[in-house]
C-alpha positions as CSV (number, residue, x, y, z in Angstrom):
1,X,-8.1,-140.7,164.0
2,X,-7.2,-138.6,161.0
3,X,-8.6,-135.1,160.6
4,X,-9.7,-134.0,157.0
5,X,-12.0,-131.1,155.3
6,X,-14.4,-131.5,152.1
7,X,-15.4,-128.5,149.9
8,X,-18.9,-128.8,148.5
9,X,-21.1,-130.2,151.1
10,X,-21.9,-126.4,152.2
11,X,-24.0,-124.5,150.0
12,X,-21.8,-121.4,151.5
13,X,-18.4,-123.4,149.8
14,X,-16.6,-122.1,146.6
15,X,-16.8,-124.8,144.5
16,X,-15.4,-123.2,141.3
17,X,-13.0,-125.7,139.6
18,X,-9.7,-123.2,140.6
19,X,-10.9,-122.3,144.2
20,X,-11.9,-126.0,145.1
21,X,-8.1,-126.9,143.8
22,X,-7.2,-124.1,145.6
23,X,-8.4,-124.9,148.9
24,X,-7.0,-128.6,149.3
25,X,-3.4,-127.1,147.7
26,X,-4.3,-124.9,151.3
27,X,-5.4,-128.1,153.1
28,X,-2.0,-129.9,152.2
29,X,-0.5,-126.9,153.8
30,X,-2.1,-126.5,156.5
31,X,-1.3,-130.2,157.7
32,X,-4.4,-131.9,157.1
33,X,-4.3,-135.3,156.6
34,X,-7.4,-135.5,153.3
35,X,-9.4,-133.1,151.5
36,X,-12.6,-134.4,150.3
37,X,-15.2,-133.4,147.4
38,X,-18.5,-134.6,146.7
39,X,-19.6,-134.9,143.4
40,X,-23.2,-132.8,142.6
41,X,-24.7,-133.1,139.5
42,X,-26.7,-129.8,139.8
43,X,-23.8,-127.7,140.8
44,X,-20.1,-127.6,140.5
45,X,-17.8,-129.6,138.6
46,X,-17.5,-133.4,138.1
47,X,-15.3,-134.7,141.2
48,X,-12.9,-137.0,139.6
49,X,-11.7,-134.5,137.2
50,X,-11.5,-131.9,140.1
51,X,-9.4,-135.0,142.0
52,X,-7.0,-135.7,139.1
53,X,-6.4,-132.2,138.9
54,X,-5.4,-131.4,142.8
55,X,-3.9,-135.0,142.6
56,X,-0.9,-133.7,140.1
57,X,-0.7,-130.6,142.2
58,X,-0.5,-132.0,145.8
59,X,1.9,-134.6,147.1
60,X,1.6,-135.5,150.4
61,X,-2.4,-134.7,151.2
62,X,-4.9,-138.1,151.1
63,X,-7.6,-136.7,148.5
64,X,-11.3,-139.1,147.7
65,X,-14.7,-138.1,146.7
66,X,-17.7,-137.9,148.7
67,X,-19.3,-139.3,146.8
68,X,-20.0,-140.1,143.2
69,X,-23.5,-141.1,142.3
70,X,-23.5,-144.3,141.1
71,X,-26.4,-144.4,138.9
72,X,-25.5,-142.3,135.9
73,X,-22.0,-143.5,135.3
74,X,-21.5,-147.1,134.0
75,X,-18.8,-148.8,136.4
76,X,-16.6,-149.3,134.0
77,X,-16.2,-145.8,133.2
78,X,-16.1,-145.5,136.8
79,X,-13.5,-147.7,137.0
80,X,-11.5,-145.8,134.4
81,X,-11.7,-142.3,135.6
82,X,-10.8,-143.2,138.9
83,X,-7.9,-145.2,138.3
84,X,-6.8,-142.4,136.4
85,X,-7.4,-139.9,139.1
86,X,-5.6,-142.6,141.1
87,X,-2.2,-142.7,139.0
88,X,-2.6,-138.6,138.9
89,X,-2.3,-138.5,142.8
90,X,0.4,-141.1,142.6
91,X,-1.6,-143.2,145.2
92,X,-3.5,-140.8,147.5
93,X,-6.7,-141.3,146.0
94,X,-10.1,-142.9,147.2
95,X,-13.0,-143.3,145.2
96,X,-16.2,-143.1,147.3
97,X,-19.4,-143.8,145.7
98,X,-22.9,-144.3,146.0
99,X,-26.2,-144.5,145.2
100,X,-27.6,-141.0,145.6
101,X,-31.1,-140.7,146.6
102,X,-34.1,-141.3,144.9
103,X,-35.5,-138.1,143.5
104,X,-32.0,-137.0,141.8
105,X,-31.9,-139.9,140.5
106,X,-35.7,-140.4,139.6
107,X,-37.1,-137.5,139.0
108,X,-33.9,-135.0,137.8
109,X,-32.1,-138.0,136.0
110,X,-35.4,-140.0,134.9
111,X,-33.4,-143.3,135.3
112,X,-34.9,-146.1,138.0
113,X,-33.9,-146.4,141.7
114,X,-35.1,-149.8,142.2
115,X,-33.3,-151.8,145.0
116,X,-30.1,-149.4,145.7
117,X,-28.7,-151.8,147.5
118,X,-28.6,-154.2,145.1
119,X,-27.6,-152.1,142.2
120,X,-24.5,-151.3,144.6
121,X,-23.2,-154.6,145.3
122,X,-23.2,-155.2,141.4
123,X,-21.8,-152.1,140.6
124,X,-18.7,-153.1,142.6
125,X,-18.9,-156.7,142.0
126,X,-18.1,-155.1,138.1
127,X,-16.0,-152.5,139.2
128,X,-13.2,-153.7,141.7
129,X,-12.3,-156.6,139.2
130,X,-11.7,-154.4,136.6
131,X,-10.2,-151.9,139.0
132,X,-8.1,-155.0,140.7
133,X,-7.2,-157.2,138.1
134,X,-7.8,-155.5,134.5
135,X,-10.4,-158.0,133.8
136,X,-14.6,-158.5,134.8
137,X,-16.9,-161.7,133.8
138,X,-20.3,-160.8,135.3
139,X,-23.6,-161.7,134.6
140,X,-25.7,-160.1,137.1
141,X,-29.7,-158.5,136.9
142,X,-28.6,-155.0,136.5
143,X,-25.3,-155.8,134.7
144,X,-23.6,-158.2,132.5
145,X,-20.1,-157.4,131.6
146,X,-17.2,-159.3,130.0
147,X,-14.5,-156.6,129.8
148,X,-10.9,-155.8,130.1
149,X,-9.2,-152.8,131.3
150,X,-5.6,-152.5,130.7
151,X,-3.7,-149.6,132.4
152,X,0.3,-150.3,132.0
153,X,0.7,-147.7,135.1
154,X,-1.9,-149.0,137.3
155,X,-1.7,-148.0,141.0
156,X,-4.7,-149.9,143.9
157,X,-7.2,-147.8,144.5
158,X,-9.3,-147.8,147.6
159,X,-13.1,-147.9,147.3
160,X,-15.2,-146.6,150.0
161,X,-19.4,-147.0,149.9
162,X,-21.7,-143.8,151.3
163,X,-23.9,-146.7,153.4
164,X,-25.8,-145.9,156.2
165,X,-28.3,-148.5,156.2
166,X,-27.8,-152.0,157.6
167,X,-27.9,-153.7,153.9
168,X,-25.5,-151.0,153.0
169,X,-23.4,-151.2,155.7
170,X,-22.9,-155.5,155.0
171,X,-21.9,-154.7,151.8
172,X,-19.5,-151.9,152.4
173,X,-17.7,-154.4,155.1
174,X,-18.0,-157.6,152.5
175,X,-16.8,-156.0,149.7
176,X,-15.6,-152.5,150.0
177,X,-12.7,-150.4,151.8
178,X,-15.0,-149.2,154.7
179,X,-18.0,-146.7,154.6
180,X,-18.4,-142.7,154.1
181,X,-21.5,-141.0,156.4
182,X,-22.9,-137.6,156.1
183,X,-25.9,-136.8,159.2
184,X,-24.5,-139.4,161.4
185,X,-24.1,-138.5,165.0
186,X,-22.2,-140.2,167.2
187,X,-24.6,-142.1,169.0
188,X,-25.4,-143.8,165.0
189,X,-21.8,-144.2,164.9
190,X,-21.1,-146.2,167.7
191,X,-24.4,-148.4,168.1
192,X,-24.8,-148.9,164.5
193,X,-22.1,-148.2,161.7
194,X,-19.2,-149.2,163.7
195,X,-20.6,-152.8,164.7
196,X,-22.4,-153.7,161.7
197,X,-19.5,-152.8,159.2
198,X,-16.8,-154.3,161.3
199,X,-18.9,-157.6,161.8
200,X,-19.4,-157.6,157.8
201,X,-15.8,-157.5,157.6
202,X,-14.9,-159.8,159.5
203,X,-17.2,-162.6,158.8
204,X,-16.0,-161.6,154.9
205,X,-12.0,-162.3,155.8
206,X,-11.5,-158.7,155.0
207,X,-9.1,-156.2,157.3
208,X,-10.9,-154.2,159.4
209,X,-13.0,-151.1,157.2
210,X,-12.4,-147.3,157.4
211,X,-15.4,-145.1,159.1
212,X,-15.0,-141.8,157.7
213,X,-17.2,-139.5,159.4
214,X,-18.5,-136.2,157.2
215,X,-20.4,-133.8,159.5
216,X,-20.8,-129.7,159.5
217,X,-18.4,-127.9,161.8
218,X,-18.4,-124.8,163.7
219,X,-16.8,-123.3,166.3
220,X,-18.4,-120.3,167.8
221,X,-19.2,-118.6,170.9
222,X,-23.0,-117.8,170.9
223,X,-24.3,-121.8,170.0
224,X,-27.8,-121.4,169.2
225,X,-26.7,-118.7,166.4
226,X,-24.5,-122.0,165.1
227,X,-27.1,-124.4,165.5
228,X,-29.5,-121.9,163.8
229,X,-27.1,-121.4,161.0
230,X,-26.8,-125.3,160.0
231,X,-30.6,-125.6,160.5
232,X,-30.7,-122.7,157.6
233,X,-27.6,-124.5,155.7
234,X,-28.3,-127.9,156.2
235,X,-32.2,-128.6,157.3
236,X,-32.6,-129.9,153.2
237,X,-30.9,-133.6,154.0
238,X,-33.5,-134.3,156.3
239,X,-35.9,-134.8,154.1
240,X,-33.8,-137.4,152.0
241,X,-35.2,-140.7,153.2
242,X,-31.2,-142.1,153.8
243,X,-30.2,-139.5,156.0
244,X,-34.0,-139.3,157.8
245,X,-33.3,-142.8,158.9
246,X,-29.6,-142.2,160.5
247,X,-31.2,-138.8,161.7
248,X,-33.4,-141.1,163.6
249,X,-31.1,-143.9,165.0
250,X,-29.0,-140.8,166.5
251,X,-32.6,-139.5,167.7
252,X,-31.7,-135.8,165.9
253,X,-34.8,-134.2,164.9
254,X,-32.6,-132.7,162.4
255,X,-29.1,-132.2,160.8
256,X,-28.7,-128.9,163.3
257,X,-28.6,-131.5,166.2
258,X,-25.6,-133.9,164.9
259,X,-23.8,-130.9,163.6
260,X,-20.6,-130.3,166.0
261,X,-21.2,-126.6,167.4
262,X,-19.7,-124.4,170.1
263,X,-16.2,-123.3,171.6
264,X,-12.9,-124.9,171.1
265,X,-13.2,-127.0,173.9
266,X,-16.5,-127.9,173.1
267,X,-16.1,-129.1,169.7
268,X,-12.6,-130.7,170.1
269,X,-14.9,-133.0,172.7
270,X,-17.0,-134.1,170.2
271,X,-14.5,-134.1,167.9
272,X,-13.0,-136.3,170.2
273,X,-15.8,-138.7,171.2
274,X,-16.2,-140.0,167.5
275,X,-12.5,-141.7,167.9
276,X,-13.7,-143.2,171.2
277,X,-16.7,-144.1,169.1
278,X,-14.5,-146.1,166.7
279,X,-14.5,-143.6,163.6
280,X,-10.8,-143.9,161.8
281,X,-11.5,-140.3,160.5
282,X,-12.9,-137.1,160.6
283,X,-13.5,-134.6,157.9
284,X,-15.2,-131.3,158.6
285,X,-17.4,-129.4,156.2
286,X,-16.9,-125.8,158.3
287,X,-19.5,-123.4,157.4
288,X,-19.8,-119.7,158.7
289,X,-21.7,-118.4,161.7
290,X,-22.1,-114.7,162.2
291,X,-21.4,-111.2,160.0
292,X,-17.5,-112.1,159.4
293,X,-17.8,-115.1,157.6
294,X,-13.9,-115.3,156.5
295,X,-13.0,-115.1,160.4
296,X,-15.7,-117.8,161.5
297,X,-13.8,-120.4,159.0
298,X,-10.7,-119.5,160.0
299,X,-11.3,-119.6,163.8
300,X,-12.7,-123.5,162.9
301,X,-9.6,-124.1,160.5
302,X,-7.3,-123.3,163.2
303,X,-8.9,-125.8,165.9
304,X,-9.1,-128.7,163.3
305,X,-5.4,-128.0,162.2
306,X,-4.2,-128.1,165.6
307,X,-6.2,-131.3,166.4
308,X,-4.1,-133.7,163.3
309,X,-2.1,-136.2,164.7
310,X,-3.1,-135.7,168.5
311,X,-6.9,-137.1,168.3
C-alpha cells in the first residue's frame, strides 16, 4: 500500500499557494510516494493550478487532487486544465473529482444539486472521451456536447471519483480509475467500498480500481487529547449528509472515532489494517495535538515516512 499526505483537509494546514508547493517539494523528499490537495472554493487556491505548478517542480512524487467539485466547472474545462496539469507533472498526475455536497453547492454557489449521482456519471461519460480520445458526442439530461479537444502533447490521465455511496461507488468501478474517501473507517472500507467498487469493476471488464483512503493522523502519547483535537478540527464533516452516512456504516458517532490516533505502534496498526482491508493507499492529513504544534507534525511525519514501501 502506498503512503501519501494532502495539505488542505486540516483547517490547521498552510495552504498559501508557495507553502502548499512547498510542502509536497518536502513530501518528494521525504520519500513519500503522493501528495494530495483538495480543492476549496471558500479558501485557498484552485487545486489544478496548485498541481501544475508542483508538477513542473517535482519529478518523482505521484501528485492528484482531492477533490475538485464538479459542479461549477464544465467538464470540458475540466478536461483541459487537468490534462494540462497532467503534461506539467510529466505523468504523475490524477484528477479526483466530485460532487461536493449540497449546501456548497446550493446555497454558497446557487446552482442545483439534483441527482449527484447522475450528474457524475455524465460528467465523466463527457470528460474521459475528451480526455481519452480528443473527441466527445453526448447527448445526455444534464449535458449535450459535440466537442474536440486536441492537445499535440497529450499524456493518460487517471481519474478517480470521491464516492462513498453505493450508486457512487458502481460508477467509480464502471467507469472511473478507483475511488477517493475522506471519514471512512476501516470497518466502511472493508464491508463496503472495497466489495462494491471491485464488483463494479469487474462486472464492467475494467482492471481492478484504486482505494485511496484520506483520514486525519496523529500520533501522540496522551489519546484522548488527540481524539479531542480532531473532534475540535474535524467534528464539521459530520454534519455533511455524505460523510454522516459512511460515519454510520463504520458505526463512528463522529469523524474523532475513524481518525487514526495514538503511539507509533498504535497508529502503524491501523495504518496497517486498512491494507489488510484492501485499501491500495493511504494518505494522511496530520494535524497537531498539544502546545508544540511544529514537533506533533513532525513526530507523525517521521512514522509515515518510515512506513513507505514496508506497509
Amino acid at each position: 500500500m502506498r503512503i501519501g499526505v494532502i495539505i488542505g483537509a486540516a483547517p490547521t494546514d498552510d495552504v498559501r499557494l508557495d507553502a502548499v508547493i512547498k510542502q509536497a517539494i518536502d513530501a518528494e523528499n521525504a520519500g513519500f510516494d503522493s501528495f494530495w490537495t483538495p480543492h476549496i472554493s471558500s479558501r485557498g487556491s484552485d487545486a489544478l493550478t496548485t498541481l501544475a505548478l508542483i508538477g513542473s517542480q517535482t519529478s518523482r512524487i505521484s501528485i492528484g487532487s482531492s477533490v475538485v467539485p464538479t459542479y461549477p466547472r464544465h467538464p470540458s474545462a475540466m478536461a483541459q486544465q487537468a490534462m494540462t496539469a497532467q503534461i506539467a507533472a510529466s505523468g504523475r498526475f490524477t484528477l479526483g473529482l466530485g460532487p461536493s455536497h449540497r449546501p456548497g453547492i446550493e446555497d454558497v454557489l446557487g446552482l442545483s444539486y439534483d441527482r449527484p449521482a447522475k450528474h457524475v456519471r455524465e460528467y465523466i461519460s463527457v470528460l474521459r472521451p475528451l480526455m481519452d480520445e480528443g473527441r466527445v458526442d453526448f447527448e445526455g439530461e444534464f449535458f449535450q456536447v459535440h466537442a474536440d479537444l486536441i492537445v499535440s502533447d497529450r499524456v493518460p490521465c487517471p481519474v478517480m471519483i470521491s464516492a462513498l455511496a453505493p450508486r457512487m461507488l458502481r460508477l467509480a468501478g464502471e467507469m472511473a480509475d478507483g475511488t477517493i474517501t475522506w471519514m471512512a473507517g476501516v470497518n466502511a472500507i472493508e464491508s463496503h467500498v472495497v466489495p462494491r467498487i471491485t464488483d463494479a469493476a469487474f462486472s464492467a471488464g475494467r482492471p481492478e480500481p484504486e482505494v485511496v483512503v484520506i483520514l486525519p493522523v496523529a500520533v501522540v502519547d496522551d489519546g484522548s487529547a488527540g481524539r479531542s483535537q480532531a473532534a475540535s478540527l474535524f467534528e464539521r464533516y459530520g454534519s455533511l449528509d455524505n460523510y454522516r452516512r459512511i460515519l454510520d456504516v463504520q458505526g463512528a458517532e463522529g469523524p474523532s472515532e475513524v481518525a487514526l490516533v495514538g503511539g507509533e505502534a498504535e497508529v502503524e496498526r491501523q495504518i496497517r489494517a486498512f491494507a489488510d482491508a484492501g485499501a491500495t493507499e493511504f494518505v494522511a492529513s496530520v494535524f497537531p495535538v498539544g502546545d508544540d504544534a511544529e514537533e506533533s507534525v513532525k513526530r507523525t511525519r517521521a512514522l509515515l515516512q518510515d512506513l513507505v514501501g514496508k506497509v
